[in-house]
DRENLOZA-432199 format. One record per residue (C-alpha): residue number from 1; residue in one letter; x negated, y negated, z. Coordinates in Angstrom, 1 decimal, padded with zeros to 4 digits. Layout:
REM residues N
NUM  a  X  Y  Z .
...
END
This chain:
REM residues 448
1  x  001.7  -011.7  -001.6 .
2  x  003.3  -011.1  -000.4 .
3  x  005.7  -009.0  002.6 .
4  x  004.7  -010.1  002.0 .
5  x  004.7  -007.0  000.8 .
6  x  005.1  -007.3  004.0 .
7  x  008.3  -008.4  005.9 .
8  x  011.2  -006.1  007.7 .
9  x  014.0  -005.6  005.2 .
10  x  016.1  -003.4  007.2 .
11  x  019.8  -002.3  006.2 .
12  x  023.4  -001.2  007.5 .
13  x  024.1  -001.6  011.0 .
14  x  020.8  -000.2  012.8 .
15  x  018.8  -002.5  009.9 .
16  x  021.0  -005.8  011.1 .
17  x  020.3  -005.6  014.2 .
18  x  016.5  -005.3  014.1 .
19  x  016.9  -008.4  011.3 .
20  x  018.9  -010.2  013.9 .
21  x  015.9  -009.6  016.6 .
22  x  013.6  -011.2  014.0 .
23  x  015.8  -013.8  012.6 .
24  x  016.4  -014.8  017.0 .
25  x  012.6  -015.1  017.6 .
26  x  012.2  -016.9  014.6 .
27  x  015.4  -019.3  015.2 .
28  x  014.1  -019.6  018.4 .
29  x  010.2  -020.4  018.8 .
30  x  008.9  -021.4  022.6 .
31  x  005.0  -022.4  021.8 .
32  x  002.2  -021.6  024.1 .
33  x  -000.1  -024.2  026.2 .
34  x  000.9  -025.9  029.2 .
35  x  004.6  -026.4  030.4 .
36  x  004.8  -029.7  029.5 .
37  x  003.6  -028.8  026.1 .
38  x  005.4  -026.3  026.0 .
39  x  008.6  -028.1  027.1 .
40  x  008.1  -030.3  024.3 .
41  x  007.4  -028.3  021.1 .
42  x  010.7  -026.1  022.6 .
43  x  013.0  -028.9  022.4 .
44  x  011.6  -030.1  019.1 .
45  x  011.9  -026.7  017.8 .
46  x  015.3  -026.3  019.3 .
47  x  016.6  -029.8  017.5 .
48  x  015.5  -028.8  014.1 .
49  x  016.8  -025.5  014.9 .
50  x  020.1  -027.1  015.3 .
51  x  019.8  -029.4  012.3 .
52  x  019.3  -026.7  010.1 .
53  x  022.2  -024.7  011.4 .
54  x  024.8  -027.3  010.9 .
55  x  023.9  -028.1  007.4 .
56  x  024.3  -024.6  007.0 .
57  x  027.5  -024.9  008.2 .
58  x  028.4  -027.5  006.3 .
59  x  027.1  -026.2  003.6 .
60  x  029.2  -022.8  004.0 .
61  x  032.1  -024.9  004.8 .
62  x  032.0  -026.4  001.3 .
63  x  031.3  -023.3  -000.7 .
64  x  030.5  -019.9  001.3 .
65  x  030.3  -018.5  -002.0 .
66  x  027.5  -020.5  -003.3 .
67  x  025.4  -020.0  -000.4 .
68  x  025.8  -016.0  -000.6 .
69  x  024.8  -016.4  -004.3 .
70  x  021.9  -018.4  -003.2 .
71  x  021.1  -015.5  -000.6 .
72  x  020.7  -013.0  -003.4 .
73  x  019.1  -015.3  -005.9 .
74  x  016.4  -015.3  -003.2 .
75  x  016.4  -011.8  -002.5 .
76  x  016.2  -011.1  -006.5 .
77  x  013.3  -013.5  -006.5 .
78  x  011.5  -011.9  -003.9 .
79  x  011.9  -008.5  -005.5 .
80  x  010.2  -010.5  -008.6 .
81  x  007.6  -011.6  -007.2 .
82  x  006.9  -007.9  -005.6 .
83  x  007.1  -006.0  -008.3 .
84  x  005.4  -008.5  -010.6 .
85  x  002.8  -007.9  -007.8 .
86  x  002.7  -003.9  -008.6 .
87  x  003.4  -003.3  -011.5 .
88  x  000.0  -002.9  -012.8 .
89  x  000.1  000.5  -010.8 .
90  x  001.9  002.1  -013.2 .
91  x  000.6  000.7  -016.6 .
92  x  -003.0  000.7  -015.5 .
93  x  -003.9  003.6  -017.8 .
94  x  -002.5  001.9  -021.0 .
95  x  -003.8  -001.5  -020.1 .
96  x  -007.0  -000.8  -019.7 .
97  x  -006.8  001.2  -022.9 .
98  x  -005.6  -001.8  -025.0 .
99  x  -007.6  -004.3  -023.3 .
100  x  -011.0  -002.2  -023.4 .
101  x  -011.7  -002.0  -019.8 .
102  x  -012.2  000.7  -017.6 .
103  x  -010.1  001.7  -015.1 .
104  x  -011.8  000.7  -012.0 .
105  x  -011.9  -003.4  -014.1 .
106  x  -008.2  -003.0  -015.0 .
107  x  -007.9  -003.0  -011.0 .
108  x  -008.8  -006.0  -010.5 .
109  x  -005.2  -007.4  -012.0 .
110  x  -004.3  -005.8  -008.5 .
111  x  -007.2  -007.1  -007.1 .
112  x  -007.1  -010.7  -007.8 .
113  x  -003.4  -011.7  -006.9 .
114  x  -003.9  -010.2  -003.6 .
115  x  -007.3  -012.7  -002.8 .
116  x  -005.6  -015.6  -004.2 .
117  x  -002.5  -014.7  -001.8 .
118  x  -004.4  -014.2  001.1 .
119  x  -005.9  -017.4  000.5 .
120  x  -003.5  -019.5  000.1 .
121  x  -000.9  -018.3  002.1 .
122  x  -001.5  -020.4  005.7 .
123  x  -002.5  -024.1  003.3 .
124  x  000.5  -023.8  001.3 .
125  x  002.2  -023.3  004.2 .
126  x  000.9  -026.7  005.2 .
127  x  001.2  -028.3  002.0 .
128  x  004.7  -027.3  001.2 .
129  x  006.2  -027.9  005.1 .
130  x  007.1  -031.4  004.5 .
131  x  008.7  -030.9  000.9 .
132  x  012.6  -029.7  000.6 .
133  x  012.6  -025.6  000.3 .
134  x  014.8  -026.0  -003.0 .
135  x  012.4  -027.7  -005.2 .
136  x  009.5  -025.6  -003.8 .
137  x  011.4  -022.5  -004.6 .
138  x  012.2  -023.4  -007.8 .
139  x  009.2  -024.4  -008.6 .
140  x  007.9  -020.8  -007.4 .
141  x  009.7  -019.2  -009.7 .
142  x  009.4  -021.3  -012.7 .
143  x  005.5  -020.1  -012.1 .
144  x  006.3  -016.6  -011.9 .
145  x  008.2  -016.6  -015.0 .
146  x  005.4  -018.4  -016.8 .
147  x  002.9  -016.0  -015.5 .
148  x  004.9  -013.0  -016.6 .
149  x  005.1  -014.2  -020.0 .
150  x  001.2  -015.2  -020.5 .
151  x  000.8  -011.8  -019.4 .
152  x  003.1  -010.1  -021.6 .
153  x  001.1  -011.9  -024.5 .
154  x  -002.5  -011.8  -022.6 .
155  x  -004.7  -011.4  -025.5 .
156  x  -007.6  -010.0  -023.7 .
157  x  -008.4  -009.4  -020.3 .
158  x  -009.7  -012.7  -018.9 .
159  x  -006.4  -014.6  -020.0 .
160  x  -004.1  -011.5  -018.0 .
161  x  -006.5  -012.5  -014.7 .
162  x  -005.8  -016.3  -015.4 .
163  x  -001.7  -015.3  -015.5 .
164  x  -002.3  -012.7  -012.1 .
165  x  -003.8  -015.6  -010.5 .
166  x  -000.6  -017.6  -011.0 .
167  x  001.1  -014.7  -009.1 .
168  x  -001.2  -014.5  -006.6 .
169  x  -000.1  -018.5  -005.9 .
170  x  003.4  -017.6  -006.2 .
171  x  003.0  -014.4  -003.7 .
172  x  001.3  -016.9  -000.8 .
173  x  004.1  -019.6  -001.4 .
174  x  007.0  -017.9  -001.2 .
175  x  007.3  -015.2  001.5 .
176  x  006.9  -017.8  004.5 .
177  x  009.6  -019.4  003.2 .
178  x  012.1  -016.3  002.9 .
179  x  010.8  -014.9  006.4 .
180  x  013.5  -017.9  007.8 .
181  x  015.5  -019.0  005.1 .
182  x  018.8  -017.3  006.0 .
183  x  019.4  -019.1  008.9 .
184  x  019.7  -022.7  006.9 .
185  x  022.3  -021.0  004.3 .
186  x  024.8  -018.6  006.0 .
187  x  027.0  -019.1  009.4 .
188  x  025.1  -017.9  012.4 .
189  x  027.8  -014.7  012.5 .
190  x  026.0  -013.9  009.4 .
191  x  022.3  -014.3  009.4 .
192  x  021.4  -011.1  010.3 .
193  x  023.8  -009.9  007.2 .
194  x  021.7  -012.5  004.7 .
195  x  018.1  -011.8  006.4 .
196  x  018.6  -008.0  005.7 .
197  x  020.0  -008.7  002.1 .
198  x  016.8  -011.0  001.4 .
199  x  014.1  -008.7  002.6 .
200  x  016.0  -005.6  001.0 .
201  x  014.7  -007.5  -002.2 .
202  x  010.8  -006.8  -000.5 .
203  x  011.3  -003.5  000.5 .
204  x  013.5  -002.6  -003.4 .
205  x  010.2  -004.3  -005.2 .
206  x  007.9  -002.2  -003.5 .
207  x  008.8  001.4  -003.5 .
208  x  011.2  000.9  -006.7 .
209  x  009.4  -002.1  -008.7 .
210  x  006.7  000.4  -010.1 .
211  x  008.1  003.2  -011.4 .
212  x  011.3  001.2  -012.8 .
213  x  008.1  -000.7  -014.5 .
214  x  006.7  002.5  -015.7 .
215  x  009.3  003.9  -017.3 .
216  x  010.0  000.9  -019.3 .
217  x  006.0  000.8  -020.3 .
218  x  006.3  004.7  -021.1 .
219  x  009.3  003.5  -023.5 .
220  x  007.6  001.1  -025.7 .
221  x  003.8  -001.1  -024.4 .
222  x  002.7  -002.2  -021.5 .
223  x  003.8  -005.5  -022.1 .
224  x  007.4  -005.2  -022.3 .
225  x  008.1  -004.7  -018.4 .
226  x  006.0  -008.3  -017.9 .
227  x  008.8  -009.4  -020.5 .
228  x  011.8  -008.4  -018.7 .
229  x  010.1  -010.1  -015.6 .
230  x  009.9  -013.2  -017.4 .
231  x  013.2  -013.2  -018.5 .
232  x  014.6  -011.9  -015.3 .
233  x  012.9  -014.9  -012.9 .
234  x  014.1  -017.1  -015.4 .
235  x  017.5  -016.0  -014.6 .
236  x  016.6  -016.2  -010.7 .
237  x  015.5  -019.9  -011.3 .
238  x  018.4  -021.1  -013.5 .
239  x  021.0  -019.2  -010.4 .
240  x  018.7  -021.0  -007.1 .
241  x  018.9  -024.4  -009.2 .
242  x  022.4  -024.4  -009.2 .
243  x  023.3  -021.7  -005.7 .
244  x  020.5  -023.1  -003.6 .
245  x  021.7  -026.4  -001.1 .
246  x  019.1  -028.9  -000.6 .
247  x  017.1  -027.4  002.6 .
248  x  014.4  -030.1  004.1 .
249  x  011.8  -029.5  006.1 .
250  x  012.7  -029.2  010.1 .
251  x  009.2  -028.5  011.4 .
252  x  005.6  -029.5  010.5 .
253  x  003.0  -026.7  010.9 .
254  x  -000.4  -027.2  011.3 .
255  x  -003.5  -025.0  010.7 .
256  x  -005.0  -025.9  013.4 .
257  x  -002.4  -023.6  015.2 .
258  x  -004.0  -020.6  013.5 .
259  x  -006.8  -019.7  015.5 .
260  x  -004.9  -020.1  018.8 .
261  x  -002.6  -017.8  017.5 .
262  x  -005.7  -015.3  016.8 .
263  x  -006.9  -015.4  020.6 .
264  x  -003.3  -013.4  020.9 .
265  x  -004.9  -009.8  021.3 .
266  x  -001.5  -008.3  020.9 .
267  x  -000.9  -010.5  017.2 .
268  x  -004.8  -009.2  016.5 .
269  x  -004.7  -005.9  017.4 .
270  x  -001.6  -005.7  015.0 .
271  x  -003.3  -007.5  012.0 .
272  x  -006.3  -005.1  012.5 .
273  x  -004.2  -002.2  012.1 .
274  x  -002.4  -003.4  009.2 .
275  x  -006.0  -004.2  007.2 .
276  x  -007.0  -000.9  007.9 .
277  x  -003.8  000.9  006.8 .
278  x  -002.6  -001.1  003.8 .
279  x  -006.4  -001.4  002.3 .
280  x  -006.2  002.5  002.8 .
281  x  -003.1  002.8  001.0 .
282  x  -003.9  000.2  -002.1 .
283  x  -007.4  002.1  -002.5 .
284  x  -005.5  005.0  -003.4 .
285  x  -001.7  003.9  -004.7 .
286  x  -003.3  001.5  -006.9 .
287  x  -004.8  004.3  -008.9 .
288  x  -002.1  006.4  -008.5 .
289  x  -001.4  006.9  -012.5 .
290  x  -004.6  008.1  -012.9 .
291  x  -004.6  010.2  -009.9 .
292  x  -001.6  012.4  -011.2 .
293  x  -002.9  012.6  -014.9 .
294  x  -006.2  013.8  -013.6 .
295  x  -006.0  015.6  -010.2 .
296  x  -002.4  016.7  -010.3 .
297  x  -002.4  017.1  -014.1 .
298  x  001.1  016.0  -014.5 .
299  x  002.8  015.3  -017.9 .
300  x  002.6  011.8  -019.0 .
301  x  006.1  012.0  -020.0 .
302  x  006.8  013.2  -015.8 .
303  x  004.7  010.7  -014.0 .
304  x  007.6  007.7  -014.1 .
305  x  010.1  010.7  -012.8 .
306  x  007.4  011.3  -009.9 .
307  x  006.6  007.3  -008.9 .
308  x  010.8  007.3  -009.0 .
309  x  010.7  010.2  -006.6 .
310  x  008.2  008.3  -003.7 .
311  x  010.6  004.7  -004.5 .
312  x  013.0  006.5  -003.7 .
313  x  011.5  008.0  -000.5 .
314  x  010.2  004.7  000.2 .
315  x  014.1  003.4  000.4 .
316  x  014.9  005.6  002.9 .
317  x  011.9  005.2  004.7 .
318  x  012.2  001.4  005.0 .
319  x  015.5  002.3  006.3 .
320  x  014.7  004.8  009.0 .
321  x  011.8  002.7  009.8 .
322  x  014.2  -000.5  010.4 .
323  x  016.1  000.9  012.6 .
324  x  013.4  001.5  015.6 .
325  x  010.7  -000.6  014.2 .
326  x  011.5  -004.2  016.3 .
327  x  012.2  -001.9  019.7 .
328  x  009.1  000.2  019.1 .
329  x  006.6  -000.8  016.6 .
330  x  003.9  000.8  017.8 .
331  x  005.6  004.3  018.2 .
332  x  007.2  003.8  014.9 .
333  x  003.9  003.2  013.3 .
334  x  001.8  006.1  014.7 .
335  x  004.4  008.0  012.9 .
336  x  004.3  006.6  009.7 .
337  x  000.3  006.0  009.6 .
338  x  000.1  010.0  010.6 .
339  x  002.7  011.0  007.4 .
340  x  000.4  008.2  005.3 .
341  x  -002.5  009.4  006.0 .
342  x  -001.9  013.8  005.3 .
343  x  000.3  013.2  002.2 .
344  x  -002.5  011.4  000.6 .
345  x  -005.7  013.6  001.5 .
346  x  -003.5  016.3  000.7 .
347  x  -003.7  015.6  -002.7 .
348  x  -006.8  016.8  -003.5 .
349  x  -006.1  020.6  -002.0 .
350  x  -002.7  021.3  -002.6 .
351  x  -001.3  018.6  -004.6 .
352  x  -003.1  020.0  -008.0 .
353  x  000.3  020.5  -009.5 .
354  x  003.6  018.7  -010.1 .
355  x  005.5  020.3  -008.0 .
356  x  002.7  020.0  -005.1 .
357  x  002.2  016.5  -006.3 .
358  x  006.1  015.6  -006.1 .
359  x  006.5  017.0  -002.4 .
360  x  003.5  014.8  -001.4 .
361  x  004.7  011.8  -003.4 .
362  x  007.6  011.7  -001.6 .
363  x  006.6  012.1  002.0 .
364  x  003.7  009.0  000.9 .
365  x  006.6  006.9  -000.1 .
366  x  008.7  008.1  003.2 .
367  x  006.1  007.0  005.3 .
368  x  004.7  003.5  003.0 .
369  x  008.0  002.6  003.0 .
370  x  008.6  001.6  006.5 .
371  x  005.0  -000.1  007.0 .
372  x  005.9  -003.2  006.0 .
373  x  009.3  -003.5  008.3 .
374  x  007.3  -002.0  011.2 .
375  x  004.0  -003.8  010.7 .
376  x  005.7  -007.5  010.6 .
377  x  007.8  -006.6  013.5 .
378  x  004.6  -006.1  015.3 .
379  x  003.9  -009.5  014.6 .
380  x  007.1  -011.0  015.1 .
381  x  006.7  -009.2  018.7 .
382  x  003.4  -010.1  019.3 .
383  x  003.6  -014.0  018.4 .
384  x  007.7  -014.8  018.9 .
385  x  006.4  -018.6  019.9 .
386  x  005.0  -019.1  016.0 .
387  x  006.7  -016.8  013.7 .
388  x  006.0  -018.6  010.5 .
389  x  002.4  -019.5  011.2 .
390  x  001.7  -016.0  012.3 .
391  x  004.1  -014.7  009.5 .
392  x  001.5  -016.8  007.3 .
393  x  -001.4  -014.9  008.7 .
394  x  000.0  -011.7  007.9 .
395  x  001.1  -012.6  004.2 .
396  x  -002.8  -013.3  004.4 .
397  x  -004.1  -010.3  005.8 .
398  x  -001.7  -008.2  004.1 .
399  x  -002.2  -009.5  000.5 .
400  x  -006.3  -009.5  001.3 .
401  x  -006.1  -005.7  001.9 .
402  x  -004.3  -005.5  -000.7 .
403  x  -007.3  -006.6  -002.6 .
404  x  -009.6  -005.3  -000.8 .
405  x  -008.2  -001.3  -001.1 .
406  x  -008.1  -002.0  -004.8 .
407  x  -011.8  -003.0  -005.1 .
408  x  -012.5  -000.1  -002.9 .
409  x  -010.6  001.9  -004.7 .
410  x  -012.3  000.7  -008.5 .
411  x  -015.7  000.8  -007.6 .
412  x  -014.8  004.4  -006.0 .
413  x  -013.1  006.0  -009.0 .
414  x  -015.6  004.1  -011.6 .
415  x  -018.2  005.2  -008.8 .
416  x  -017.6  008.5  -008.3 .
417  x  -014.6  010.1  -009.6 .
418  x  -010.6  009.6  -009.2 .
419  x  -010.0  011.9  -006.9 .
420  x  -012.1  010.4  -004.4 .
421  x  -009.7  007.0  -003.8 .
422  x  -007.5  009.7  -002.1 .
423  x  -010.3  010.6  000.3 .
424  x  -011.2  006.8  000.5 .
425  x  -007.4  005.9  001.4 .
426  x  -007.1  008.8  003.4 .
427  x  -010.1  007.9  005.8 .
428  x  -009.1  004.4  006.2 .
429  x  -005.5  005.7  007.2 .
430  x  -006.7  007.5  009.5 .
431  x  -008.7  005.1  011.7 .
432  x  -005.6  002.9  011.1 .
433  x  -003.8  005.7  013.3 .
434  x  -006.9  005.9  015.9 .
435  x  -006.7  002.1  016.6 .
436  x  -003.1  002.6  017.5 .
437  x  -003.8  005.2  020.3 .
438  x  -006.9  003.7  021.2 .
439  x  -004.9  000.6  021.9 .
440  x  -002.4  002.2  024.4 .
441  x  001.2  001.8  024.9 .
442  x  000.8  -001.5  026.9 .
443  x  -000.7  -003.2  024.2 .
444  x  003.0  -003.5  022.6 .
445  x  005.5  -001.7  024.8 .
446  x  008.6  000.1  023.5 .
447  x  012.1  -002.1  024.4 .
448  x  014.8  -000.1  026.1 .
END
């Protein structure tokens, strides 16, 4: 899944305004081709666009309360679905060990979610257009909580992989949806307000997901943070049944539109360099417990205190990152893909203790954290004409990295040893950063 985990969730004033440059080129699409074409799709675009914003209005006018409710039941569900997503990073170790499988296997609970995302991220895109956004929300989250559940009572491997295949659906459902949602359920004054509060709950799941997921595992079994999941997107379903307005469909997307929208070297270049970074940074993160038990040879009873340390960082660097990343993706990413790529493959020289481990840790998560804000506004930038089709290809590439870095990293650490998923991740970082500057500034100029 996600954005997705893969979509901007900046914050305060700096992160409104870049959410309010996203929210405008999606609000506003103007689809390649001929004039005529061109002319057409505009105005079609333009009079669903205006459909949509006065049954917001309407909507707001009735109950502006309800509809902010609605806003953060969304933005709680998609910090569900995200950290549902991850939180086999921190129990790896234990789950493994009760469901007799190695670690490299137990990766594959990562592994599989992120396929099955990928996959069906641009068809249900298709399939759920025409049906109203309530009912296919809902029904999102009713299959995250069941998923969550079967987990938490998974009585051996094979039946956990059937529930993280039900997340894997959930994950390519529901973050085209939320890329656009706030514009049908707030004022305009306030969509930039409601976008940043809905992908905060991307950028929270993410960096704070896991080791809030850890530390309950650490407390009792593995199975108890899959529990409080359960019960909390049962919560977020009962709150968007009775918050969310009815929201149908105002545009039909097509997959034929898809590989158009990959002769767009600009929209390619930027998918290319989000493979490359994010299945570099899953080949090591995903592997992370074992990692610090092994190479760092940090306390068991530390290692939720040290994931807490990089969500923490990971905040701030969502944050930081929001505020540049719509103006200047490119130069925001060469930053963060430099920090990435040295905090992790200096793990195996200096990062040997927990203190050494920590630092690192934290600049990782400084650097993760505003990848997914920066990466998305490369998109955004790259195809402003077809935000949610192209927002659909890079929930796909996204989650398939996803996957992808955690085979790599499996077969590595099963392979060789733990230590060298850091290399692995490291390496792939790295030619992440040399596609940027091999690229060149035209390729996505910075806005003044």
């Amino acid at each position: 899944m996600v954005d997705p985990a893969g979509t901007p969730a900046p914050s305060g004033a700096s992160g409104t305004s870049s959410s309010a440059a996203a929210a405008k080129h999606l609000a506003a699409p103007a689809p390649p081709g001929s004039a005529t074409e061109g002319a057409e799709a505009a105005a079609g675009t333009a009079g669903a666009e205006a459909a949509a914003r006065a049954e917001a209005a309407a909507e707001n006018a009735r109950s502006p309360l309800r509809n902010w409710l609605a806003v953060g039941a969304v933005a709680i569900g998609i910090f569900s679905v995200v950290t549902t997503e991850m939180l086999p990073v921190g129990l790896l170790t234990s789950m493994s060990s009760a469901l007799g499988v190695s670690d490299g296997t137990a990766g594959l609970a990562m592994t599989l979610p992120g396929i099955v995302a990928a996959l069906s991220a641009p068809v249900l895109t298709v399939v759920v257009g025409r049906y109203d956004r309530k009912i296919v929300l809902c029904a999102l989250m009713a299959l995250l909580t069941a998923a969550n559940l079967v987990t938490a009572i998974a009585p051996n491997f094979a039946v956990l992989l059937v529930a993280r295949l039900l997340i894997g659906l959930t994950i390519g459902g529901i973050w085209p949806i939320a890329v656009g949602i706030a514009v049908r359920l707030v004022p305009e004054r306030s969509v930039a307000t409601a976008t940043s509060i809905i992908f905060g709950g991307i950028a929270v799941g993410f960096v704070l997901g896991v080791p809030a997921g850890t530390f309950i595992g650490d407390l009792s079994t593995w199975r108890l943070p899959f529990v409080v999941m359960g019960l909390l997107t049962l919560a977020v379903l009962a709150t968007m049944v009775i918050s969310l307005p009815r929201l149908p469909a105002t545009q039909t997307v097509r997959l034929t539109e898809l590989p158009g929208l990959l002769r767009n070297v600009r929209l390619r270049t930027g998918l290319i360099i989000t493979a490359l970074l994010v299945t570099g940074h899953f080949a090591a993160y995903t592997y992370l417990r074992p990692v610090l038990e092994e190479v760092s040879e940090v306390p068991t009873g530390l290692i939720s205190t040290l994931l807490l340390i990089y969500g923490a960082a990971g905040i701030v660097g969502n944050f930081a990152a929001g505020s540049r990343a719509y103006d200047d993706p490119r130069g925001t990413l060469m930053v963060l893909v430099a920090l990435l790529a040295g905090s992790v493959l200096l793990i195996p020289l200096v990062g040997t203790t927990t203190v050494g481990a920590g630092v690192l840790l934290a600049v990782w998560g400084l650097a993760y954290g505003g990848v997914s804000v920066s990466a998305q506004a490369w998109v955004l930038r790259a195809a402003p004409e077809a935000g949610e089709v192209a927002s659909a290809l890079f929930i796909s590439v996204f989650n398939a990295s996803i996957s992808l870095g955690a085979l790599l990293g499996g077969r590595a650490a099963d392979g060789i040893a733990v230590s060298s998923v850091l290399w692995c991740g490291g390496t792939l970082a790295m030619l992440a950063l040399v596609t940027l500057c091999a690229a060149g500034a035209h390729t996505m100029p910075r806005r003044s």
